[in-house]
Backbone as a ProteinNet text record, in pm:
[ID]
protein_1_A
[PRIMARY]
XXXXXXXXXXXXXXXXXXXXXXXXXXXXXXXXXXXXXXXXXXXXXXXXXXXXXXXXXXXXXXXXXXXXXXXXXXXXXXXXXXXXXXXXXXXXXXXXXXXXXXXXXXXXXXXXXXXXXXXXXXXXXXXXXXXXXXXXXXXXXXXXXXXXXXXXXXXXXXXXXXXXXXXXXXXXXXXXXXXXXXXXXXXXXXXXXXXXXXXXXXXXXXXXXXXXXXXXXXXXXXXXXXXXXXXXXXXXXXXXXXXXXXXXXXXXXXXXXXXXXXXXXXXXXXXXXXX
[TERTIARY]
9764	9705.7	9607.5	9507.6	9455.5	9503.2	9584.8	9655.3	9726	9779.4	9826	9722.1	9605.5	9477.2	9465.6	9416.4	9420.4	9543.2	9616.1	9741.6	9764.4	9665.8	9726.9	9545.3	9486.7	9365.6	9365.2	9391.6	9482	9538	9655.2	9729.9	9698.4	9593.6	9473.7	9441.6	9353.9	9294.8	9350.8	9486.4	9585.6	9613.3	9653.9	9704.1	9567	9477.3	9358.5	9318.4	9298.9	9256.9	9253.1	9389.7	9400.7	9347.3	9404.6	9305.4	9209.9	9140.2	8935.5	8910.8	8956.9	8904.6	8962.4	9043.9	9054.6	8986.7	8905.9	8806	8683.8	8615.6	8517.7	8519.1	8663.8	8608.4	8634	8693.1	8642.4	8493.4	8424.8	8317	8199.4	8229.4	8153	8200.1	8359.2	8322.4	8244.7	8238.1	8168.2	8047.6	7948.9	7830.7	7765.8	7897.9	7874.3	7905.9	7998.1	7978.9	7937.7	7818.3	7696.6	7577.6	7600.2	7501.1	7559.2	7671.8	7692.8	7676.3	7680.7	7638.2	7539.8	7452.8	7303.9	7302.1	7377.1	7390	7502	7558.9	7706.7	7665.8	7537.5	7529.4	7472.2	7421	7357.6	7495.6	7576.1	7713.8	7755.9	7809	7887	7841.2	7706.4	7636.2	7646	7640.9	7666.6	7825	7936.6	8072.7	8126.7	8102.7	8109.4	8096.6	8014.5	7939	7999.7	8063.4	8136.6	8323.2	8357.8	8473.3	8536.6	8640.7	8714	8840.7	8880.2	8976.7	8935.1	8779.9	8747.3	8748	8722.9	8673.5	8803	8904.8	9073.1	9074.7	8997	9067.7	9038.2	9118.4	9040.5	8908	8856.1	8720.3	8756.7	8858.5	8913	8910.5	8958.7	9009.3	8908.3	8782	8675.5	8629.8	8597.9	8510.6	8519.7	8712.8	8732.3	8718.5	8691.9	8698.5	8552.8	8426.2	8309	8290.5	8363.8	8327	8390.1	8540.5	8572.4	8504.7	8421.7	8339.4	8190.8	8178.7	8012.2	8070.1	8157.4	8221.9	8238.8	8317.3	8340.3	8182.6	8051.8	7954	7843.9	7904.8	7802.9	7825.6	7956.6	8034.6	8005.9	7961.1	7954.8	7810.1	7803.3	7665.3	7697.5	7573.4	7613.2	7498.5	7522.6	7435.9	7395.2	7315.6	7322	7195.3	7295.1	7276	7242	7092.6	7095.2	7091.4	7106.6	7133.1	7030.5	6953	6878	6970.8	6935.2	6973.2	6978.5	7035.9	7065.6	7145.2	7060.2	7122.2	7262.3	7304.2	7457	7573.8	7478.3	7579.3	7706.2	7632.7	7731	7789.5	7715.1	7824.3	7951.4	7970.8	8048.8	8143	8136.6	8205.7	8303	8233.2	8276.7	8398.5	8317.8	8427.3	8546.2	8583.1	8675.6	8790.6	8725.9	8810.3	8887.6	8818.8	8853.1	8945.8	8968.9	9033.8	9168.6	9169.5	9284.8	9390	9276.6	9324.2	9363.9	9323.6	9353.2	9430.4	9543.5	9723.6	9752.9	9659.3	9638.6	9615.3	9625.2	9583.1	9460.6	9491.8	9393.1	9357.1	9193.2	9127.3	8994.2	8949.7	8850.5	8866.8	8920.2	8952.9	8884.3	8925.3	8836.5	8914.8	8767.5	8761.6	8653	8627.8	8552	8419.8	8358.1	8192.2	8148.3	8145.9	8009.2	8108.6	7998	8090.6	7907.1	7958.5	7843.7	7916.9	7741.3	7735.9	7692.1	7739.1	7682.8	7650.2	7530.4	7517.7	7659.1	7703.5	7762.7	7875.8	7976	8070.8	8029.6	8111.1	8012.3	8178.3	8113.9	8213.1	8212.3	8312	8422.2	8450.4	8452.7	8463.6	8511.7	8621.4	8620.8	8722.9	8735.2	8800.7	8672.4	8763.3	8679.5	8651	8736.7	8703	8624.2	8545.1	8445.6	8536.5	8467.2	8529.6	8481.8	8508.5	8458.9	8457.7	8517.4	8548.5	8663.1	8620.9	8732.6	8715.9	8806.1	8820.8	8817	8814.7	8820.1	8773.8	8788.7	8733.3	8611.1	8539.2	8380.2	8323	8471.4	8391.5	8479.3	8432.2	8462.6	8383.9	8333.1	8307.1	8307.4	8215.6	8242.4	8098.3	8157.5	8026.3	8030.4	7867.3	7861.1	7897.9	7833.3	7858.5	8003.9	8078.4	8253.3	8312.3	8244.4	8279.5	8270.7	8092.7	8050.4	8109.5	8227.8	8267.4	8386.2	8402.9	8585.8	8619.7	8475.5	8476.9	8459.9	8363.3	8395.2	8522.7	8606.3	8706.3	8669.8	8560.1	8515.4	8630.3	8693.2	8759.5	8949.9	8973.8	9121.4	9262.1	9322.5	9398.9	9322.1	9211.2	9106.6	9071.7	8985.3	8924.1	8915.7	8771.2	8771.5	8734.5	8695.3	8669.7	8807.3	8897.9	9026.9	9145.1	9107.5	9147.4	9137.8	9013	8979.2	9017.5	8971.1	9055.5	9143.8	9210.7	9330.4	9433.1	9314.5	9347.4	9313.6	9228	9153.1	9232.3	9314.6	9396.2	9534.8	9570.4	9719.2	9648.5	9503.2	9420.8	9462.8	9379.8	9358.3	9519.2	9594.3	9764.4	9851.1	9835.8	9925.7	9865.2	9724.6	9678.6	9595.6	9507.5	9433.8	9507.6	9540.2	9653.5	9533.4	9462.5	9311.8	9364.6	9350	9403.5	9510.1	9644.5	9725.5	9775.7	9823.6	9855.6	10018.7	10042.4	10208.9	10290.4	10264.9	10324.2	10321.3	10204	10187.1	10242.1	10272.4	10342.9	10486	10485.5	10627.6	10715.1	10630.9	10647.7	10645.6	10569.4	10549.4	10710.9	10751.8	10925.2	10995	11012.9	11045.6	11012	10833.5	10779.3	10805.7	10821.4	10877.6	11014.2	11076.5	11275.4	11288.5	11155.6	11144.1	11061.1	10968.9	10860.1	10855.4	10939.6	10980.2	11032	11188.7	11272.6	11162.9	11052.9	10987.1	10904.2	10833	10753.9	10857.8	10983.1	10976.5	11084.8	11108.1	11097.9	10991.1	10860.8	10716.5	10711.2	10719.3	10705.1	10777.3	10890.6	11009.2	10943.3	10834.2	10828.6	10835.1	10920.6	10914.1	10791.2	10722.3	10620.2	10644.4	10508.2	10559.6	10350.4	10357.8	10198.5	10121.1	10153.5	10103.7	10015.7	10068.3	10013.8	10035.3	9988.5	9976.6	9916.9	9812.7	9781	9857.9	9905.5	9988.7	10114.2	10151.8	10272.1	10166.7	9999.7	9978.7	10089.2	10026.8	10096.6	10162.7	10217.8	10252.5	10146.9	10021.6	9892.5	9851.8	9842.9	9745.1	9853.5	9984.6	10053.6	10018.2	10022.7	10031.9	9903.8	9781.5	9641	9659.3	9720.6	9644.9	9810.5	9891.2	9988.5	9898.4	9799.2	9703.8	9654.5	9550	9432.2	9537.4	9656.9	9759.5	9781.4	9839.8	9865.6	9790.6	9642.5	9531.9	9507.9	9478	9432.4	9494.8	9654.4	9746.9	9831.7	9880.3	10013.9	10081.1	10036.9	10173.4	10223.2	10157.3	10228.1	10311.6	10246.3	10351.4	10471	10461.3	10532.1	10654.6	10575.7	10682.3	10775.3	10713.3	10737.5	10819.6	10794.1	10784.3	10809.8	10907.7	10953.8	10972	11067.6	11087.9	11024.8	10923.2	10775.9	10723.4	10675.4	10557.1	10640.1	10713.8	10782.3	10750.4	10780.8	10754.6	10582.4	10520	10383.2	10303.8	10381.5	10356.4	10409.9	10492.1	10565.8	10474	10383.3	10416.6	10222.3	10138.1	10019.2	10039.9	10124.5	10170.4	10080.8	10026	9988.4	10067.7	9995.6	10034.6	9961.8	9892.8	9771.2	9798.1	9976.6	9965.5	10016.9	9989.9	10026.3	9880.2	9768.2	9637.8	9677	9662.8	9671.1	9551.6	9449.7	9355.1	9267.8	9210.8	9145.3	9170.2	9315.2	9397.2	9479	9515.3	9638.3	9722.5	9857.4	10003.7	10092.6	10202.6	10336.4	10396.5	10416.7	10508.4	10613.8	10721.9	10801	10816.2	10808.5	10866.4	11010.6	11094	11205.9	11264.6	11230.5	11293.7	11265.6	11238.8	11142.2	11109.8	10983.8	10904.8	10807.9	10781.9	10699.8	10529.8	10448.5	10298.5	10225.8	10129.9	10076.9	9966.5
12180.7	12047.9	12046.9	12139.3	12159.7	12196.1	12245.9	12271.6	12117.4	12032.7	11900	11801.8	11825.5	11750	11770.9	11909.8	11982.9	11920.4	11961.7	11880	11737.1	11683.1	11522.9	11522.3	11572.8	11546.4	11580.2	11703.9	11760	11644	11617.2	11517.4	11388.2	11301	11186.1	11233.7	11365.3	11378	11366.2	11401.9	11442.3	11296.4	11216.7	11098.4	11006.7	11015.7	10950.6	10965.4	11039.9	11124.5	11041.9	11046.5	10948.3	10808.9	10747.8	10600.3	10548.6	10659	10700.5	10685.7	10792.2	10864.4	10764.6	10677.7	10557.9	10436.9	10434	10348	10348.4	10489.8	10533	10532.5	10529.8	10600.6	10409.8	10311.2	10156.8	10168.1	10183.1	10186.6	10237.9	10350.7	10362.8	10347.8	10298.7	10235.7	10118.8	10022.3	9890.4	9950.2	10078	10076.1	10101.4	10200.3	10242.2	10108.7	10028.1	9956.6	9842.5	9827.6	9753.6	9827.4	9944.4	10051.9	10033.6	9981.7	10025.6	9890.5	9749.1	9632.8	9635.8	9717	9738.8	9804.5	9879.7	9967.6	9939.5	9849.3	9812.3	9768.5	9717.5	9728.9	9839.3	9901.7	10058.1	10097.7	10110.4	10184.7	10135.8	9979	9897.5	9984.6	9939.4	9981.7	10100	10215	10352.9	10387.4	10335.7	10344.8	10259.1	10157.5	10085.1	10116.9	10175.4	10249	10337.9	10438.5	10539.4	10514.7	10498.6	10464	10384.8	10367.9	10318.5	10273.2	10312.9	10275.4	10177.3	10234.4	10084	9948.9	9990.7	9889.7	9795.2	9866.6	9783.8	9721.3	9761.6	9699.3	9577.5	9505.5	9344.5	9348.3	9220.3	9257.8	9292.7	9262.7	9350.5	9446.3	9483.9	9684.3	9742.3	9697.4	9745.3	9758.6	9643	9657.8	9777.3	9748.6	9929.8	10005.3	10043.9	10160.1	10188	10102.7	10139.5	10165.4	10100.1	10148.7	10321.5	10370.1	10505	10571	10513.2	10613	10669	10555.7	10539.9	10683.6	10663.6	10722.1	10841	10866.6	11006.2	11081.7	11012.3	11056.6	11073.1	10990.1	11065.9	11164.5	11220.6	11292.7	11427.3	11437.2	11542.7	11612.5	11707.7	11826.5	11845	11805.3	11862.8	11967.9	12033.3	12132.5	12160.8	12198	12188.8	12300.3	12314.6	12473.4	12510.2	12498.8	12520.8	12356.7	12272.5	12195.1	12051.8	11967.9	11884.8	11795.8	11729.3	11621.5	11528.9	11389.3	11289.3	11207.5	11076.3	11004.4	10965.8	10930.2	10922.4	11054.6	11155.5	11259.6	11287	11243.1	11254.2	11115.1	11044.5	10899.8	10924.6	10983.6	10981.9	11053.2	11193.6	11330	11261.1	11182.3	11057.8	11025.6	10947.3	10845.3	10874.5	10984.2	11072.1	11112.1	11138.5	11190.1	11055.6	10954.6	10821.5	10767.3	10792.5	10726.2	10828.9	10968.4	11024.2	11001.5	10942	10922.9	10792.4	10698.9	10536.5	10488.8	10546.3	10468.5	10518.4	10644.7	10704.8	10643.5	10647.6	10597.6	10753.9	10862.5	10994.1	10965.8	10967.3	10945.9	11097.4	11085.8	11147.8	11349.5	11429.2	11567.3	11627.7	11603.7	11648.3	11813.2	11838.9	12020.7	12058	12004.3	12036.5	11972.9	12031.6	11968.7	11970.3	12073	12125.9	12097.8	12088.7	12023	12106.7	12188.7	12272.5	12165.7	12190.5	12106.2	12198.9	12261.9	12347.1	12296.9	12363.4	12322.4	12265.9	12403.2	12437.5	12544.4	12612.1	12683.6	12823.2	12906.9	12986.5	13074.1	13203	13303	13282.7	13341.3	13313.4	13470.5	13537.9	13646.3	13718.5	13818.6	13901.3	13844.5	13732.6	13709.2	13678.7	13756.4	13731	13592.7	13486	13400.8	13301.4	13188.6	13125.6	13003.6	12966.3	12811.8	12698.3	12637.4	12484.7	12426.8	12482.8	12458.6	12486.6	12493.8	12582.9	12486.1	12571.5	12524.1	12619.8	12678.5	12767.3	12738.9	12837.9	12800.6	12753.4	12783.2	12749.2	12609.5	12564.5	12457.4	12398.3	12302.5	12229.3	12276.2	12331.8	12367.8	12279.8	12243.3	12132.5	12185.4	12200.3	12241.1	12091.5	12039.5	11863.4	11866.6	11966.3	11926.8	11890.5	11988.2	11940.2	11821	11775.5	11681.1	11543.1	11559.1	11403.5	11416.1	11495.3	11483.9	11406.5	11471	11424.2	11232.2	11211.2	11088.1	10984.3	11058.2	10952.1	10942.8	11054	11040.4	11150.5	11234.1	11295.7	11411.6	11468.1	11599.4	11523.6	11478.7	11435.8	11516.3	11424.6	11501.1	11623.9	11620	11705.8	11633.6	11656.4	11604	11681.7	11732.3	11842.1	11774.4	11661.9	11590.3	11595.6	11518.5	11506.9	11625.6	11697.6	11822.7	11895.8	11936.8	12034.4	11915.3	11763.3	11738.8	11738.4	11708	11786.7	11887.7	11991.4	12123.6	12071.4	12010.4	12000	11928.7	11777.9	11731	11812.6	11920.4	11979.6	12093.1	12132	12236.5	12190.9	12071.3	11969.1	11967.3	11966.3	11883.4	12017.6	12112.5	12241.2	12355.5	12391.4	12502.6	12515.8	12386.6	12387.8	12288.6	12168.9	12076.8	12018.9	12029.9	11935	11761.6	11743.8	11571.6	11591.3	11556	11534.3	11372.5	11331.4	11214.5	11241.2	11146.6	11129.6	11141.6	11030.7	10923.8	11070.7	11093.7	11247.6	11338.1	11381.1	11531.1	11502.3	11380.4	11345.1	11348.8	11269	11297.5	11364.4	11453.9	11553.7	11713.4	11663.5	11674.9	11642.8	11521.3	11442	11473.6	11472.4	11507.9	11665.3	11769.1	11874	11895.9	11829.8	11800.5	11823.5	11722.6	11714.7	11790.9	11874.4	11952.5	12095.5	12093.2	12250.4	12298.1	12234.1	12279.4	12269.3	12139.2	12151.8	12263.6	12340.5	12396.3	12518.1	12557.6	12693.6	12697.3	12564.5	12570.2	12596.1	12554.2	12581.4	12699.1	12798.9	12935.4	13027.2	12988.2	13063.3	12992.2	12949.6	12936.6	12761.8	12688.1	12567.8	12521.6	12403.5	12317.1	12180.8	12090.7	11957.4	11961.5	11806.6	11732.1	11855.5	11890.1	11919.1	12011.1	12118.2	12181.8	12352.5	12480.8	12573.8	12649.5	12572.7	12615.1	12561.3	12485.8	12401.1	12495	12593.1	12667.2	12833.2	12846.9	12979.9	12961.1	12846.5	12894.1	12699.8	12713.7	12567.1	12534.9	12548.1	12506.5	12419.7	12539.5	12414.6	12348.1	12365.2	12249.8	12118.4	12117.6	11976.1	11940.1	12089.9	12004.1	11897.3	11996.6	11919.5	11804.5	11737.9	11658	11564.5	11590.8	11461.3	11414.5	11522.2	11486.7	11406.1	11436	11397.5	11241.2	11231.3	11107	11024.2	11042.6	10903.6	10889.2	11018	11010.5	11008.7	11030.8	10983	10867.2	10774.4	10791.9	10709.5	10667	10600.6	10721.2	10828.9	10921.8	11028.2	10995.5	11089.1	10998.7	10868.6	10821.2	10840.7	10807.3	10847.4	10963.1	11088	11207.1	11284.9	11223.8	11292.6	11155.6	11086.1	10981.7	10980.1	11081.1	11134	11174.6	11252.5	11326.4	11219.5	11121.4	11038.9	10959.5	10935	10833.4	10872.6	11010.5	11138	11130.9	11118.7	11085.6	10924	10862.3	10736.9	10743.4	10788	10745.2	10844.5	10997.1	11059.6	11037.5	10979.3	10864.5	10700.5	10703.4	10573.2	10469.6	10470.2	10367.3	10444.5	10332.9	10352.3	10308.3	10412.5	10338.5	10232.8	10233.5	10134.7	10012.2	9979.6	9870.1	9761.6	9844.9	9768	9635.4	9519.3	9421.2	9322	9280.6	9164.6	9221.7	9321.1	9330.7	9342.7	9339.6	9334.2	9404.3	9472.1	9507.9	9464.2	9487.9	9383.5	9466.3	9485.4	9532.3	9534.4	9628.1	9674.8	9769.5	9719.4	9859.2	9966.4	10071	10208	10176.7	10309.9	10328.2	10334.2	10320.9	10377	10252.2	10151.4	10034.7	10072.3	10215	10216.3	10131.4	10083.2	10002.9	10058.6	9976.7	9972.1	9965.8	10007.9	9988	9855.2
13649.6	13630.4	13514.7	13522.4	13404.3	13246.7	13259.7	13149.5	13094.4	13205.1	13136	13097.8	13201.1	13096.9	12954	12965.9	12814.2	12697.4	12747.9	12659	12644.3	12711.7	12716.3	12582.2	12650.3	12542.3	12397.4	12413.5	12288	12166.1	12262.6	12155	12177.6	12265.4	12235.6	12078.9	12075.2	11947.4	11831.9	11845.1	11718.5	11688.2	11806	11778.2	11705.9	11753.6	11712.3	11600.9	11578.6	11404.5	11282.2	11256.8	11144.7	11194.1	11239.9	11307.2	11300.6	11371.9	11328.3	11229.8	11158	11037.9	10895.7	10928.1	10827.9	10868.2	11010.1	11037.3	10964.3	10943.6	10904.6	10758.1	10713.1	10533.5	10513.4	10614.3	10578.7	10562	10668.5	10676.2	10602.9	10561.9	10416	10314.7	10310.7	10148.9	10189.9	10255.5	10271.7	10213.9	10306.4	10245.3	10116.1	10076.2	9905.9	9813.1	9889.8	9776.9	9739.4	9850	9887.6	9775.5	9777.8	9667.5	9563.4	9530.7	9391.9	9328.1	9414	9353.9	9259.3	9336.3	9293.3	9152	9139.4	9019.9	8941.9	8953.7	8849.5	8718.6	8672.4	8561.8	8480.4	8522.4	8472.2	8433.5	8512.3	8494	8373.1	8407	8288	8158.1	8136.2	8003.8	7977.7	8069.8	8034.3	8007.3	8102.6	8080.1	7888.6	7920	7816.5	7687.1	7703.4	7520.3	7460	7611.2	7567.5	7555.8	7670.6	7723.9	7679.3	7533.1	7519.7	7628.1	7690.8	7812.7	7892.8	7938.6	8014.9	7982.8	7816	7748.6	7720.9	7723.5	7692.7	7861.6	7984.8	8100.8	8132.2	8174.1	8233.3	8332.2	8361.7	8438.9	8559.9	8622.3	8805.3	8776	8670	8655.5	8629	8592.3	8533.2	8628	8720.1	8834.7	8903.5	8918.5	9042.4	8919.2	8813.4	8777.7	8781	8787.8	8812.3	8948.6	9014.6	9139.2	9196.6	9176.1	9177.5	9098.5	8975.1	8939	9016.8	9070.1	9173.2	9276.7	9332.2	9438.7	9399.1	9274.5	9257.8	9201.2	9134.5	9100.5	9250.8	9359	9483.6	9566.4	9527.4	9609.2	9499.1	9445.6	9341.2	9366.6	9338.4	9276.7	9152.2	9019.1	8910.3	8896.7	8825.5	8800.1	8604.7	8574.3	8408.4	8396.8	8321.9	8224.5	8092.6	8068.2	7955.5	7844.4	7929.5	7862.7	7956.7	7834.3	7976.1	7984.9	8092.6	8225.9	8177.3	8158.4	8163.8	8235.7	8274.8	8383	8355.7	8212.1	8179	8224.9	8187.7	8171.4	8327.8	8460.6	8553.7	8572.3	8519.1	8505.9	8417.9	8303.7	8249.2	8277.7	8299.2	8329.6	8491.6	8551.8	8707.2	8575.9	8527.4	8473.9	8392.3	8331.2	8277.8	8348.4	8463.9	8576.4	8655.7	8674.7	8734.7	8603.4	8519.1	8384.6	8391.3	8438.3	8466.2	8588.5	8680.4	8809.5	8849.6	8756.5	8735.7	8826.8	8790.2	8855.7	9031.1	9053.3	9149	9286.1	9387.7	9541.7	9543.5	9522.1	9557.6	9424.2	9410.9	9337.9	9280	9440.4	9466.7	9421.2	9405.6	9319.9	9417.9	9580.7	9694	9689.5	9682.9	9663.7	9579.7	9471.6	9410.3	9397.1	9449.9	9553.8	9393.6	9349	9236	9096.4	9015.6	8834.6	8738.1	8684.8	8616.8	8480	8410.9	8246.6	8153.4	8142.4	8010.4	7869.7	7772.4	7641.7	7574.2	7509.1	7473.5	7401.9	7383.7	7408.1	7478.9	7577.2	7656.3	7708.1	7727.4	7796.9	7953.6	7948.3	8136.4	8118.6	8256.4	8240.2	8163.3	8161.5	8060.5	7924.6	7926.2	7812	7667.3	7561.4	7430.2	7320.9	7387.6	7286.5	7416.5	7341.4	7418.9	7462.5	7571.9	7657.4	7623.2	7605.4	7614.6	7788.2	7859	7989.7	8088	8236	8295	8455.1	8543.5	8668.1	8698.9	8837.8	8902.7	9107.2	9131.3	9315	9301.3	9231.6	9253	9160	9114.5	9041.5	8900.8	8875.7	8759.9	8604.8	8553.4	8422.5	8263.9	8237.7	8134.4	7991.9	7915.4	7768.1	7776.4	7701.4	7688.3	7573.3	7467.3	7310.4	7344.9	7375.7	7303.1	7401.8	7533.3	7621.3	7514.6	7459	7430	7303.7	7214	7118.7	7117	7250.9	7341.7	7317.5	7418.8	7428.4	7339.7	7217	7076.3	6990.4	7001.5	6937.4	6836.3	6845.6	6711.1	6705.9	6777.9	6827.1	6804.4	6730.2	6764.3	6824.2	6931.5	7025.1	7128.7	7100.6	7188.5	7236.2	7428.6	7483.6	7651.5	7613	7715	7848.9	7875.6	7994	8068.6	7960.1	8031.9	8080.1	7991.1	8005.7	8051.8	8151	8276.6	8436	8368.5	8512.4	8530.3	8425.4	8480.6	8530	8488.2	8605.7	8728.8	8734.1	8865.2	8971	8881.5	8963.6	9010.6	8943.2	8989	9091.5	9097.5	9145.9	9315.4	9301.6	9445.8	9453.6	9414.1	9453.5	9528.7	9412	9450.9	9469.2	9428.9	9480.8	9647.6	9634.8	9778.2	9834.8	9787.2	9845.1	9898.2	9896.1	9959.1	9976.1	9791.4	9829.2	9749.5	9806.4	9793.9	9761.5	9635.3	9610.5	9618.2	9719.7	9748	9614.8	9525.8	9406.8	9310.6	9271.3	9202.8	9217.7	9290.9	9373.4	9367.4	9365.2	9407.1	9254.3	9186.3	9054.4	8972.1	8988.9	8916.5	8861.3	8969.7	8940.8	8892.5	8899.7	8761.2	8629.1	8617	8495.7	8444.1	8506.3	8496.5	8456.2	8446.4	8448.9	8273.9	8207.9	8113.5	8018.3	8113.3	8031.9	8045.2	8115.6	8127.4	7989.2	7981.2	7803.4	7696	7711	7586.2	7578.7	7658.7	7733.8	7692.4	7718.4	7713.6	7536.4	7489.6	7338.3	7241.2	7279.6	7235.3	7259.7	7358.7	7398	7315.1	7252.6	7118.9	7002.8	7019.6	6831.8	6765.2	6887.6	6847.3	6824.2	6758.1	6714.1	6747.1	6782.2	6779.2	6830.4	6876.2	6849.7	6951.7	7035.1	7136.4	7103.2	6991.6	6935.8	6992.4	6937.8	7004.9	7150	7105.9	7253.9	7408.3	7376.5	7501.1	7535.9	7467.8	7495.2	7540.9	7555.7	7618	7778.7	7804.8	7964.4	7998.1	8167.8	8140.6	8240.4	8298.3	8308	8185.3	8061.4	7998.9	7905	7907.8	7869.6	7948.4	8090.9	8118.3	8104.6	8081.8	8017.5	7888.7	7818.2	7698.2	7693.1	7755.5	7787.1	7812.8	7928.3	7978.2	7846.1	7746.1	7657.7	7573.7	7530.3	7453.1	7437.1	7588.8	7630	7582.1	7653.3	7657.8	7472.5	7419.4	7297.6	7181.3	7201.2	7098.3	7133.2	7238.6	7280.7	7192.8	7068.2	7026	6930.2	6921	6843.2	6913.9	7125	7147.4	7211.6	7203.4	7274.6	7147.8	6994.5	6921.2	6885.3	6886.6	6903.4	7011.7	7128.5	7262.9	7349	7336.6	7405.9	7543.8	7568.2	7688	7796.3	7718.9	7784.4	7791.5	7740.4	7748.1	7855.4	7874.1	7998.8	8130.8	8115	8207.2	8291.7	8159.2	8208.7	8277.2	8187.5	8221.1	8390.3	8440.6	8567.9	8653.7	8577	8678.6	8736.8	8598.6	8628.1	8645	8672.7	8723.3	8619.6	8505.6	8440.3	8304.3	8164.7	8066.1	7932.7	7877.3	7754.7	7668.7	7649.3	7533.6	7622.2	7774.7	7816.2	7793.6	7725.6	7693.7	7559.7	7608.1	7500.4	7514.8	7402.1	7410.8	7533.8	7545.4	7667.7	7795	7806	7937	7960	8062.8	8061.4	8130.9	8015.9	8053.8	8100.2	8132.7	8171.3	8062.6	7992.6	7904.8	7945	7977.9	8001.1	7908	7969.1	7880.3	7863.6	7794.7	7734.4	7836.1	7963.8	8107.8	8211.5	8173.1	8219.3	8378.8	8318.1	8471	8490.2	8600.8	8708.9	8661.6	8663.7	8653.4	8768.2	8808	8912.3	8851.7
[MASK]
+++++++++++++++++++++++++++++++++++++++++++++++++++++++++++++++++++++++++++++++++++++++++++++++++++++++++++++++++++++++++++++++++++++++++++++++++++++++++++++++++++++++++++++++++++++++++++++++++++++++++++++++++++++++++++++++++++++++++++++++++++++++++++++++++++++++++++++++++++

């Protein structure tokens, strides 16, 4: 008899779980984003200045993108190294990551509590040339010099913000599986169908935008694929047609669907769907 209590309670809990636990994360978004009213213009002005992307979105898209940024900047520990503090600096490094994750339902890069800010360029264990930034178990890794270079455009086809989250997002997807985005994962097969051949043509010697470093491994190919995307795409959409379709479907948005401040539905070469 006891044993069927146990088991009937058991799976109460199992069954309950999700239920609850999408009661509650209602419940504090309501309160966060009662807090972030309060602070949506601090943001605007700090996103704005920097963030070309935001700056192409209509005012709905803006709104949620200040708000996943509020969200992803309270959920964080930053830490800084060497380098002083500024109230922008975890607004932005938020907002980089929320600009990769846009098209996304999993937003949040749950796993990675801590995001270190370093000066600038700095050694990782025993390798000899210096980082601009890394991922790893313990954290997100970001130099500011080459971040706040990222974000002006000063660094072309570079952009180290976008480029470590996006380790971070395949980190969370396939290594800890922490947050798992359905649409992503799912896609990301797709996007592979196509980036593999280029990927192991770059590895023999081939060339194209992506550049050399994108063929050390296919990690930081689909890094610098992300930095690619946002910061070239009509050159890779020209170049790399295929691939860029690939990406567009497998972030479910698309940079050059930005027109007049808005964004429209432009189909790709494949006429995928927009979120």
């Amino acid at each position: 008899m006891e044993i069927v209590i146990i088991f009937s309670l058991v799976a109460a809990v199992l069954l309950l779980h999700r239920p609850v636990s999408a009661i509650f994360n209602k419940l504090y978004v309501r309160q966060q984003y009662r807090k972030f009213v309060a602070n949506e213009t601090f943001y605007h002005s700090v996103v704005s200045k920097y963030i070309k992307y935001y700056n192409r979105l209509g005012l709905e898209e803006q709104r949620k993108f200040l708000f996943r940024t509020y969200l992803f900047r309270k959920s964080r520990r930053f830490h800084y190294i060497e380098v002083q503090e500024s109230a922008e600096m975890p607004i932005l490094i938020s907002a980089v990551a929320v600009q990769l994750t846009f098209g996304l339902d999993k937003f949040m890069l749950n796993y990675f509590n801590d995001i270190f800010v370093l000066k600038d360029d700095y050694h990782y264990g025993f390798y000899s040339r210096p980082f601009m930034g890394h991922v790893d178990q313990t954290g997100i890794y970001l130099s500011w010099d080459n971040f706040i270079k990222g974000i002006l455009g000063q660094t072309p086809n570079c952009n180290v913000g976008l480029h470590e989250m996006g380790h971070a997002l395949a980190y969370v997807t396939f290594i800890t599986e922490t947050e798992e985005d359905k649409h992503f994962k799912k896609e990301f097969k797709n996007y592979s169908k196509v980036a593999r051949p280029i990927f192991t043509v770059m590895q023999e010697g081939g060339k194209n935008l992506l550049g050399d470093y994108a063929s050390c491994n296919y990690h930081e190919f689909w890094a610098v694929c992300v930095e690619t995307f946002f910061e070239n795409p009509v050159r890779f959409r020209h170049e790399l047609p295929d691939l860029y379709d690939a990406m567009v479907g497998l972030l479910n948005q698309n940079p050059l669907n930005f027109v007049a401040g808005k964004t429209t539905i432009v189909p790709s070469r494949k006429s995928l769907q927009m979120a």
